[in-house]
C-alpha positions in Angstrom: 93.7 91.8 89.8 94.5 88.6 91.6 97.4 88.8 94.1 100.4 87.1 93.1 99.8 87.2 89.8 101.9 89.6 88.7 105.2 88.4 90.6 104.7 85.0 88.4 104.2 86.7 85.2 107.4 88.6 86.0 108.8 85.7 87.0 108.1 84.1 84.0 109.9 87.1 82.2 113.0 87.1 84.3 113.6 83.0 83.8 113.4 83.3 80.3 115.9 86.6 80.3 118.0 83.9 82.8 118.2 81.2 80.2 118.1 83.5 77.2 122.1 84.4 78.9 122.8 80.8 79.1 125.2 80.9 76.0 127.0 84.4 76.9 127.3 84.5 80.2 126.4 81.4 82.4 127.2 82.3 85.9 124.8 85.4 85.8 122.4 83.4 83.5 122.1 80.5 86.6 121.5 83.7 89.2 118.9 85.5 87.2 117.1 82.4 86.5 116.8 81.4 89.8 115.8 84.7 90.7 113.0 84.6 88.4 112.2 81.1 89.5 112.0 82.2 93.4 109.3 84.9 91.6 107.2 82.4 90.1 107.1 79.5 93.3 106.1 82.8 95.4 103.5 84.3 93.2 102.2 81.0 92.6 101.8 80.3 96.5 99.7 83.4 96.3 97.3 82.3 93.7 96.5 78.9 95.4 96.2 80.8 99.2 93.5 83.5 97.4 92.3 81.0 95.3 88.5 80.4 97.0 88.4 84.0 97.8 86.7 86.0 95.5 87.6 89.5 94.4 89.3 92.2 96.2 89.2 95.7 95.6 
């Protein structure tokens, strides 16, 4: 499995729990989405560095 791919898909997840809250409760919806968010930028880093390198076992 590629690195970094996971902490983007769960990023993915957690932003759209995040903004899902928006309605109900918007202080914790603005931290959780952010939080997600911080997921996604990181685990997308990761896909570009290990982009040109094969796989990994």
């Amino acid at each position: 499995m590629r690195e970094g791919l996971i902490p983007t898909v769960l990023g993915t997840a957690v932003t759209a729990s995040g903004v899902a809250l928006r309605g109900k409760y918007p202080m914790a919806a603005a931290a959780v989405a952010g939080f997600g968010l911080a997921h996604m930028v990181l685990g997308a880093i990761d896909l570009v560095e290990h982009r040109g390198r094969g796989r990994q076992f």
